[in-house]
Every structure is written in C-alpha cells, then in structure tokens.
TIVO-2410 file (N, C-alpha, C; in nm, 3 decimals):
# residues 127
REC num residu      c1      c2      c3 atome chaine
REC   1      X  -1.629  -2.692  -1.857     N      A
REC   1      X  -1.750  -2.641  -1.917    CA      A
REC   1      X  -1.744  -2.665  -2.067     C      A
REC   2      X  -1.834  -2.751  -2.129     N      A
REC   2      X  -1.864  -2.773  -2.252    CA      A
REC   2      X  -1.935  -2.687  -2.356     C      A
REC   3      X  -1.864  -2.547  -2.391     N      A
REC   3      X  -1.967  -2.478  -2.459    CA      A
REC   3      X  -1.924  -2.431  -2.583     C      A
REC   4      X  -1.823  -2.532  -2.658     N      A
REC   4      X  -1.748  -2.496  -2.770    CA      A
REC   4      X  -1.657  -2.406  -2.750     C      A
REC   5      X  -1.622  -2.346  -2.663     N      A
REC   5      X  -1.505  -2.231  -2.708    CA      A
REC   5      X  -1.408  -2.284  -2.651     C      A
REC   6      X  -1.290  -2.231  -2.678     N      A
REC   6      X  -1.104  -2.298  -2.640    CA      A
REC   6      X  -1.098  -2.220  -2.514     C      A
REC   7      X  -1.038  -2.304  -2.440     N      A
REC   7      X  -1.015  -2.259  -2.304    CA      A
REC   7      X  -0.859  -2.253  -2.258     C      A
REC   8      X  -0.794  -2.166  -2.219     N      A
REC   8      X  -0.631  -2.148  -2.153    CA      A
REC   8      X  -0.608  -2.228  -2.072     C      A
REC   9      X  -0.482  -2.308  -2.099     N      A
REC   9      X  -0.445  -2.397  -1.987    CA      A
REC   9      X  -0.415  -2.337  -1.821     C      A
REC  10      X  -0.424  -2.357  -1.728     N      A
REC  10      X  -0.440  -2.322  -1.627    CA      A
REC  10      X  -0.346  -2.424  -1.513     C      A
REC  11      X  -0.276  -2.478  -1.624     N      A
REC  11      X  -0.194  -2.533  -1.522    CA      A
REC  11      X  -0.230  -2.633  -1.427     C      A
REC  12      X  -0.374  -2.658  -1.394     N      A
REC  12      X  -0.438  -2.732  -1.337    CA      A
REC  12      X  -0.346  -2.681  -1.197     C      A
REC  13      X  -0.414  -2.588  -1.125     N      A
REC  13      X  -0.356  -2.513  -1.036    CA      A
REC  13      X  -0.429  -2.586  -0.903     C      A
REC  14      X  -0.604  -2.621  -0.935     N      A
REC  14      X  -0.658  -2.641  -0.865    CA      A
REC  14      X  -0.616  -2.808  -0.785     C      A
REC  15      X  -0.562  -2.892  -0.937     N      A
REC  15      X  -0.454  -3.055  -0.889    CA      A
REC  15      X  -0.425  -3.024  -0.851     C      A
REC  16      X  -0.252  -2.917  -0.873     N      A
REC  16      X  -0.153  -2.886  -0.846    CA      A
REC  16      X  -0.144  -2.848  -0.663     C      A
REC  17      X  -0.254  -2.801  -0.654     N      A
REC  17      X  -0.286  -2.713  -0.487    CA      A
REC  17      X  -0.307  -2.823  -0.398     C      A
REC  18      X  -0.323  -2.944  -0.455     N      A
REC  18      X  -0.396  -3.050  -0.393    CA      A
REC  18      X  -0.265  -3.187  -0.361     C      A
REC  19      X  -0.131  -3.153  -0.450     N      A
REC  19      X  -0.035  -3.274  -0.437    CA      A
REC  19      X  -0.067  -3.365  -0.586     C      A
REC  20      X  -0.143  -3.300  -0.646     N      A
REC  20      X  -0.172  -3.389  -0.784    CA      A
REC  20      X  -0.092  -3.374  -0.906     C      A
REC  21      X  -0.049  -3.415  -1.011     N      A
REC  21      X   0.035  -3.354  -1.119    CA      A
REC  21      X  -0.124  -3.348  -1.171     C      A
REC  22      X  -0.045  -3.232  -1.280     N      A
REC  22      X  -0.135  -3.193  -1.386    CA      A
REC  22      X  -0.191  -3.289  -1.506     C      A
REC  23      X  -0.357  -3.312  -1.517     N      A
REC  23      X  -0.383  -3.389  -1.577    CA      A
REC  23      X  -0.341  -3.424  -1.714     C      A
REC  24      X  -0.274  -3.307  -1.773     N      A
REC  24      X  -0.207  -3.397  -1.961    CA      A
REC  24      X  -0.041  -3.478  -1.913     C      A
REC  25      X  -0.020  -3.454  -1.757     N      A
REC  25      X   0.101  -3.516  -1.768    CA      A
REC  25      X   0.076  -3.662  -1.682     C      A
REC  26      X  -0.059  -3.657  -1.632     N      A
REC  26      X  -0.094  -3.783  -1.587    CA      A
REC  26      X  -0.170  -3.870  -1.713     C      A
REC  27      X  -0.226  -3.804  -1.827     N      A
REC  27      X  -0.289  -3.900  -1.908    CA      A
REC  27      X  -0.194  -3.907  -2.054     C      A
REC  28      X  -0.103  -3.792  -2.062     N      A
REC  28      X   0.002  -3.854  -2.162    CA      A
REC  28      X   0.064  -4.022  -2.181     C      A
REC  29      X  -0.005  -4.101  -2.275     N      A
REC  29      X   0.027  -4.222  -2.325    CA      A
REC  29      X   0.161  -4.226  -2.294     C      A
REC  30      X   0.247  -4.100  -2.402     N      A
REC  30      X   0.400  -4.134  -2.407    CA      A
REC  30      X   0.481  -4.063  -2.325     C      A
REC  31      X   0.459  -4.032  -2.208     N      A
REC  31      X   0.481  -3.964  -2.111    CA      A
REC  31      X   0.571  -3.849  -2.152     C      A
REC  32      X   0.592  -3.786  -2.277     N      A
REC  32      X   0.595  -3.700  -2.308    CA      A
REC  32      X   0.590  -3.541  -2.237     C      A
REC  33      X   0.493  -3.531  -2.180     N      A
REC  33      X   0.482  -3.462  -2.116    CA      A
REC  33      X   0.492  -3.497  -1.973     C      A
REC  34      X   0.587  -3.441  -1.899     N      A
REC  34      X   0.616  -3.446  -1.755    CA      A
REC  34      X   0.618  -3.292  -1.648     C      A
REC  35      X   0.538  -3.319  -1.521     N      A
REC  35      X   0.564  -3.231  -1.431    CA      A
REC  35      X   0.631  -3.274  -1.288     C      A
REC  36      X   0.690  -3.186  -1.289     N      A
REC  36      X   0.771  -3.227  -1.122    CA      A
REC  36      X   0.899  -3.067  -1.092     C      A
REC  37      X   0.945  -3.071  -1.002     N      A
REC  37      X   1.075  -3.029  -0.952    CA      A
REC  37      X   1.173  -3.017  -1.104     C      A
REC  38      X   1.188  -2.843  -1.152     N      A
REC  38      X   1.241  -2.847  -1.277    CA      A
REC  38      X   1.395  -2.900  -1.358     C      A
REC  39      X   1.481  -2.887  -1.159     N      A
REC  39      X   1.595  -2.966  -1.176    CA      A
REC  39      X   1.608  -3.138  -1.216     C      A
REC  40      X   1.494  -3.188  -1.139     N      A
REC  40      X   1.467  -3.316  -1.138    CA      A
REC  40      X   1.462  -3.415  -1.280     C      A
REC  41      X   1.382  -3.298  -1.324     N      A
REC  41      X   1.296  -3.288  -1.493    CA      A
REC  41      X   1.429  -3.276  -1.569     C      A
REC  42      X   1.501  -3.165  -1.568     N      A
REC  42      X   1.628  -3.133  -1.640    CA      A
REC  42      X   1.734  -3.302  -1.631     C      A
REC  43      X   1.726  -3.332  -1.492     N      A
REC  43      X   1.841  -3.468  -1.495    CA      A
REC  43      X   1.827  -3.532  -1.575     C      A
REC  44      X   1.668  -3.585  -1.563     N      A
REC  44      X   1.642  -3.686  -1.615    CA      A
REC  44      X   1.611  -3.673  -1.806     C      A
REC  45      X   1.601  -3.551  -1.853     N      A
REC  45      X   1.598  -3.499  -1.947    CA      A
REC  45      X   1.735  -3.532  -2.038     C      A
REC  46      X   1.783  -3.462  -1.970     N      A
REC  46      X   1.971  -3.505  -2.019    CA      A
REC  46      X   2.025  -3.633  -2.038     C      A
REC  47      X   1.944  -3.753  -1.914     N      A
REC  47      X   1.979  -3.885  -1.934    CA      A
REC  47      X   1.904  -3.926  -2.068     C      A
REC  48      X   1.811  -3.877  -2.096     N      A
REC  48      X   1.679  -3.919  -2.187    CA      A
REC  48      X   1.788  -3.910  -2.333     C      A
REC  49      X   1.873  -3.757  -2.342     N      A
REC  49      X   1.921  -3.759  -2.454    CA      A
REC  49      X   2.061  -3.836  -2.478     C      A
REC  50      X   2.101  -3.864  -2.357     N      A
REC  50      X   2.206  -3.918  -2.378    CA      A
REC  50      X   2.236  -4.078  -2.408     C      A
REC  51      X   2.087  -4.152  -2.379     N      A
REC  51      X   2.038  -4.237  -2.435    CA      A
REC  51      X   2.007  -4.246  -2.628     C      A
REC  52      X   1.938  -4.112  -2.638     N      A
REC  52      X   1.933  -4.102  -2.794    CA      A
REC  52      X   2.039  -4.133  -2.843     C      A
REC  53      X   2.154  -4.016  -2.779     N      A
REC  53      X   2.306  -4.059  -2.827    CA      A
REC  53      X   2.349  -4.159  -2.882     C      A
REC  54      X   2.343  -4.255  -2.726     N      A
REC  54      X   2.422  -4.359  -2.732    CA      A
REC  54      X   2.299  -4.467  -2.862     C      A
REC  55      X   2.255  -4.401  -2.947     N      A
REC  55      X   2.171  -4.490  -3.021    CA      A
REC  55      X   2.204  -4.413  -3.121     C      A
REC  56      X   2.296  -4.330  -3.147     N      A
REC  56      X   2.346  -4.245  -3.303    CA      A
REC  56      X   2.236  -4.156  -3.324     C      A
REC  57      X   2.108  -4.103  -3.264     N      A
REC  57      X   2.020  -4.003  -3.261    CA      A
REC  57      X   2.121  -3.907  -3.228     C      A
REC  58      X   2.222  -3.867  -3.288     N      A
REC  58      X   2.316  -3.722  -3.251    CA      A
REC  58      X   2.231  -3.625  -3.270     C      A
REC  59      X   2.136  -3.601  -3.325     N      A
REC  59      X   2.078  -3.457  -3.338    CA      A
REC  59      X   1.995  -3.420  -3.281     C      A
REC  60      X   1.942  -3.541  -3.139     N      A
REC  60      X   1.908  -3.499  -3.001    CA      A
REC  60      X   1.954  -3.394  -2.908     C      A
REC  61      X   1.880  -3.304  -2.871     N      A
REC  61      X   1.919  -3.201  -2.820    CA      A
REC  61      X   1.794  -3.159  -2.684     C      A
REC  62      X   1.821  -3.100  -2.601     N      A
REC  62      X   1.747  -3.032  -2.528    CA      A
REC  62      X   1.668  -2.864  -2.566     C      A
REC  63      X   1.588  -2.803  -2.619     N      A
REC  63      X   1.554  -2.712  -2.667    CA      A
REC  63      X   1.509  -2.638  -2.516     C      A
REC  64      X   1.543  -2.506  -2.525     N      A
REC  64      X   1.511  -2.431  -2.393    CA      A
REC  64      X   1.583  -2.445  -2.217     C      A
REC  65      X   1.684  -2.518  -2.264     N      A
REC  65      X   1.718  -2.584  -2.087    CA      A
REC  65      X   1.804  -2.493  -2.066     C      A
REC  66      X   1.914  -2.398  -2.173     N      A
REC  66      X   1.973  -2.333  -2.106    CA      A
REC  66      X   1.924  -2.206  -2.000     C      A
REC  67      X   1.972  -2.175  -1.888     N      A
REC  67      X   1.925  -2.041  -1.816    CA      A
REC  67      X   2.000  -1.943  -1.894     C      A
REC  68      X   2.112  -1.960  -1.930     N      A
REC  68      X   2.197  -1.830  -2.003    CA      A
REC  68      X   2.149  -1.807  -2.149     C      A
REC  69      X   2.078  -1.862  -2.203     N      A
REC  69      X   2.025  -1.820  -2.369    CA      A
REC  69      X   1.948  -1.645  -2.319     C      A
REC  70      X   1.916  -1.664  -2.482     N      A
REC  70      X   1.822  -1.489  -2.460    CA      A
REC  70      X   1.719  -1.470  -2.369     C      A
REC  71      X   1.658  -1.592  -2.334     N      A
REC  71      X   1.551  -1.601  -2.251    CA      A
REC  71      X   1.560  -1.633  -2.109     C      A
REC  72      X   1.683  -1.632  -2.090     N      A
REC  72      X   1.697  -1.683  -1.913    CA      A
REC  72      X   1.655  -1.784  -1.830     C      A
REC  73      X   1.611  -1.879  -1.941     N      A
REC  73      X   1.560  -2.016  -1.923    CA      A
REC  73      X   1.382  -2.027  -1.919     C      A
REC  74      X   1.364  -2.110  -1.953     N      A
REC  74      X   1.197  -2.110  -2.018    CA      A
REC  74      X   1.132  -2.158  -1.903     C      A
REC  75      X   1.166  -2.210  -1.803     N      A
REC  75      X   1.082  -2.250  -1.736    CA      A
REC  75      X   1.052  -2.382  -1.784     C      A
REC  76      X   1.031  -2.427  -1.898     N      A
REC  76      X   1.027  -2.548  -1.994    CA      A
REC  76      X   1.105  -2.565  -2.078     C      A
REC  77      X   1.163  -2.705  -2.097     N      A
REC  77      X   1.198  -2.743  -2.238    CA      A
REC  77      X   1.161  -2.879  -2.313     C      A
REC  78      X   1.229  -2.888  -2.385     N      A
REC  78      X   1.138  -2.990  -2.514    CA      A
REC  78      X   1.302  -3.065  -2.557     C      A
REC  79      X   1.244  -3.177  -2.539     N      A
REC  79      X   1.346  -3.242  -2.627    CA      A
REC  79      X   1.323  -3.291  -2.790     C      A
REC  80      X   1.421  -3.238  -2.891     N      A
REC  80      X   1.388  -3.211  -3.036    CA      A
REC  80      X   1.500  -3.290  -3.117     C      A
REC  81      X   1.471  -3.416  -3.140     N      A
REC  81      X   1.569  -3.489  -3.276    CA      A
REC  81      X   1.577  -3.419  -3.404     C      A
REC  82      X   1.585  -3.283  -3.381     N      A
REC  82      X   1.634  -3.241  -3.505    CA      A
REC  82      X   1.654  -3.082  -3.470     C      A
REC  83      X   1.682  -3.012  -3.575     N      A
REC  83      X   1.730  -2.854  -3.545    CA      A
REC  83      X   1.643  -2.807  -3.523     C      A
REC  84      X   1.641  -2.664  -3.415     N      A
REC  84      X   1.492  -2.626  -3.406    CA      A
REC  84      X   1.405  -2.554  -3.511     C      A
REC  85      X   1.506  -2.533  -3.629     N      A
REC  85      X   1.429  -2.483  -3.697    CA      A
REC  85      X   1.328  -2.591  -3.793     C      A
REC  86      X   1.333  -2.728  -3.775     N      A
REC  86      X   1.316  -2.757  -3.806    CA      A
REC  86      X   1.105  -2.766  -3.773     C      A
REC  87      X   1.140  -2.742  -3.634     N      A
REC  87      X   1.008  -2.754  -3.568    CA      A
REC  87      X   0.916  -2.597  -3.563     C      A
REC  88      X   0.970  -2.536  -3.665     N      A
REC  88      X   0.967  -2.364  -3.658    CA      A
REC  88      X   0.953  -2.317  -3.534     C      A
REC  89      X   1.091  -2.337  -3.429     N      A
REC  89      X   1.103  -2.262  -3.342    CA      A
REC  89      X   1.280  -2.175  -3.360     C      A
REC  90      X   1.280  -2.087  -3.299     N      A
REC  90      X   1.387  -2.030  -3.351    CA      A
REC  90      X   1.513  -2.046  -3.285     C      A
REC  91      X   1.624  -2.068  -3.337     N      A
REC  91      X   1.755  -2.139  -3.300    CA      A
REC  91      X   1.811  -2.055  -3.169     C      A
REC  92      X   1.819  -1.949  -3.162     N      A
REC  92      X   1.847  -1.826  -3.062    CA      A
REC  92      X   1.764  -1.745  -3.027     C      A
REC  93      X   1.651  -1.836  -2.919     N      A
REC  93      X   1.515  -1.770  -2.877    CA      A
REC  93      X   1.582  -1.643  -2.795     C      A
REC  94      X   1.484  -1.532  -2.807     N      A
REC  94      X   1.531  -1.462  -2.727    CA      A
REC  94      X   1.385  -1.347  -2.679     C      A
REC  95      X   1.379  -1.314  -2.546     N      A
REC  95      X   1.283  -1.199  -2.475    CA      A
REC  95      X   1.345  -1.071  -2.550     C      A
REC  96      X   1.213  -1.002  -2.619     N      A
REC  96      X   1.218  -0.866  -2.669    CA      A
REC  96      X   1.221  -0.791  -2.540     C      A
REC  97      X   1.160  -0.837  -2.384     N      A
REC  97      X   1.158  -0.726  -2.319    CA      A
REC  97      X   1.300  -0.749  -2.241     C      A
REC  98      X   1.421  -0.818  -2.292     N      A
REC  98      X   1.505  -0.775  -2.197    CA      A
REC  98      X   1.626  -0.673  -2.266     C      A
REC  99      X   1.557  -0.595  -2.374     N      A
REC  99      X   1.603  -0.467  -2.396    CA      A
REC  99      X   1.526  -0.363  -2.354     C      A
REC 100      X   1.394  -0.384  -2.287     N      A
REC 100      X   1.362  -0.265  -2.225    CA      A
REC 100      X   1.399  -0.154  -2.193     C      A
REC 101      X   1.472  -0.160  -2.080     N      A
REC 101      X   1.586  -0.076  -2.039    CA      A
REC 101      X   1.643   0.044  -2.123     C      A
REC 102      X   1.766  -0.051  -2.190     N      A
REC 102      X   1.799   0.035  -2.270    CA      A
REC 102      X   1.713   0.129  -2.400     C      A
REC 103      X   1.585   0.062  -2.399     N      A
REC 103      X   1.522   0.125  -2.461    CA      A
REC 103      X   1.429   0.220  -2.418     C      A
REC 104      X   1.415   0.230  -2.310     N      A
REC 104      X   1.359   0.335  -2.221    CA      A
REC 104      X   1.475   0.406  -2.203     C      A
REC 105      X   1.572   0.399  -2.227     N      A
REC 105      X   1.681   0.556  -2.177    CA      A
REC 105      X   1.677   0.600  -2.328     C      A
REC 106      X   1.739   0.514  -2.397     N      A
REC 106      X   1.700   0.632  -2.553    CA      A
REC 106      X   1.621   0.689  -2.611     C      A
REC 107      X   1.468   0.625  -2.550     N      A
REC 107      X   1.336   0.717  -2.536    CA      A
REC 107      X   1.343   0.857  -2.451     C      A
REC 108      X   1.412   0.796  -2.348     N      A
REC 108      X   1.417   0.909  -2.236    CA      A
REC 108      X   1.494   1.022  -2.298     C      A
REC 109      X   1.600   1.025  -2.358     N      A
REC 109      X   1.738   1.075  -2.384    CA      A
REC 109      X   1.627   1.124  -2.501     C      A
REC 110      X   1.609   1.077  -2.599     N      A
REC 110      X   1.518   1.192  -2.711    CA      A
REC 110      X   1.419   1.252  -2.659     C      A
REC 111      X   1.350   1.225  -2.552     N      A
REC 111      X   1.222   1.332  -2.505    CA      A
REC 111      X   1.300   1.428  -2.431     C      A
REC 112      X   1.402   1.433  -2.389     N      A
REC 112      X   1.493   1.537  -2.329    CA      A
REC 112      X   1.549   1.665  -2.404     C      A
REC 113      X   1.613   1.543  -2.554     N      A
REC 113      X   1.686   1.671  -2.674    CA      A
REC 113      X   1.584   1.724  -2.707     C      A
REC 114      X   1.446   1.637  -2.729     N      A
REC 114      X   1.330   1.726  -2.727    CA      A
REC 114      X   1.281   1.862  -2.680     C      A
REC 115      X   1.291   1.852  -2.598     N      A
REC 115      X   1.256   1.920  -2.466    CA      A
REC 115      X   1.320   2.060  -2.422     C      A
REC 116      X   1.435   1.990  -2.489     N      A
REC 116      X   1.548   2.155  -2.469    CA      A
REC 116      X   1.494   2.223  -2.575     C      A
REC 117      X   1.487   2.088  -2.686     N      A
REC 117      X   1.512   2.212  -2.826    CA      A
REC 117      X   1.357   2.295  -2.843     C      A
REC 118      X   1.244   2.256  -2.749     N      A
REC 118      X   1.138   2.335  -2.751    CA      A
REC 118      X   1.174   2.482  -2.680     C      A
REC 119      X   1.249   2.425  -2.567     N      A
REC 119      X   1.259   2.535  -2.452    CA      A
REC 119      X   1.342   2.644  -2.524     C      A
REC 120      X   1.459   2.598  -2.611     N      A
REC 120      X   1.553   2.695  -2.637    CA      A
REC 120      X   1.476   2.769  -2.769     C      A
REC 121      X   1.357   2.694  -2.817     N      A
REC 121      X   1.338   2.785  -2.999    CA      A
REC 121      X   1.218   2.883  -2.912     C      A
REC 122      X   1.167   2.838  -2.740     N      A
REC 122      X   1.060   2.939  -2.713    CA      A
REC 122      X   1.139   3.057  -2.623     C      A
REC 123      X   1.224   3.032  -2.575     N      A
REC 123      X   1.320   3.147  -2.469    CA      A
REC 123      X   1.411   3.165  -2.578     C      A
REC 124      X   1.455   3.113  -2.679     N      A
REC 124      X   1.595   3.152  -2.721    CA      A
REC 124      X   1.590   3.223  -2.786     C      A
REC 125      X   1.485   3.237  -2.887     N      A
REC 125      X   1.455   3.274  -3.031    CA      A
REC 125      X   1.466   3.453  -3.034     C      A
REC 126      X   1.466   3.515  -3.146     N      A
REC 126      X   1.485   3.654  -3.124    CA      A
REC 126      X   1.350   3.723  -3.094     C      A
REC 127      X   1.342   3.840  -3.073     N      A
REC 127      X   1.290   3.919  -2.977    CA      A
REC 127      X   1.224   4.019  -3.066     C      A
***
C-alpha cells in the first residue's frame, strides 16, 4: 500500500508460508542479505570470513553468532570488517530482560520489608 507512511518488516511471512525466501534477500544485488536454515547461514558465514582472512581482512568478524553472549544469540548476525563499535553497535550486546528475575525478587523482598514495617508501626506502636 502506497500511502507515504513506513511500514514494519513482516518478514514476508506471506512468501515465507508459500516456500519463497523473503523478497530483500531475493532482490539484494550483493547478496548481502541471506535467508535460509540458521545453521546453514552460520557455515557458510564462517567460510565467508575465513576467506576475508585468508586475504589479511583480520578484522573480519561475525557480529551476533554467538548463542552464549548476553543475548543468547540473535537469531541474526552480520558480518563486520571492523570493531563493532565502529558500526555503533555495542561490543557486549546484551538483553536488559535477562535480569528480570532477579529483579523481581528484590522488588519482591522490598515490598515485603515494606510490608512488615507498616504492619509492625500499625500493631506495634504504643497504646
């Protein structure tokens, strides 16, 4: 729909449902962008840099491929000839919500000391 406003990628769910790759990875010139099987993607990713390598591009790297970083793996990554900060992304990405948790018990744990210390200044207090 052509009506000036920016629209969310969608994954092209409706290709995707159909056996089709997604159209920016079918009309990417520099095939740059690729979809398929994420292991598949990762192999051939790794060969991609190890090609840079073997061409003294040492500062080829895979950005996002680890599963063990802060983020538990992106689902995507990017391959980046240079540091990531260079691309202002940040060197040790990491999910704010996988402190949740613990941050819901020390919420919990102060609405508790809370809680007493209401109970004890309304029952405790003198008479």
């Amino acid at each position: 729909e052509e009506d000036g406003r920016v629209w969310k990628c969608t994954l092209c769910y409706d290709r995707v449902g159909v056996g089709l790759e997604p159209a920016c990875a079918k009309a990417c010139p520099t095939k740059s962008i690729q979809f398929g099987p994420l292991d598949e993607l990762r192999t051939r990713a790794r060969a991609r840099v190890g090609e840079l390598h073997e061409r003294e591009v040492s500062e080829a790297r895979l950005y996002g491929d680890d599963a063990t970083d802060g983020v538990g793996g992106m689902g995507a990554f990017f391959l980046l000839l240079d540091d990531p900060e260079v691309y202002r992304l940040p060197p040790d990405p990491v999910v704010t919500t996988r402190d949740l948790p613990s941050m819901w018990k020390a919420a919990g744990a102060a609405a508790l000391a809370l809680g007493a210390a209401v109970v004890a200044s309304v029952f405790g207090g003198r008479r």
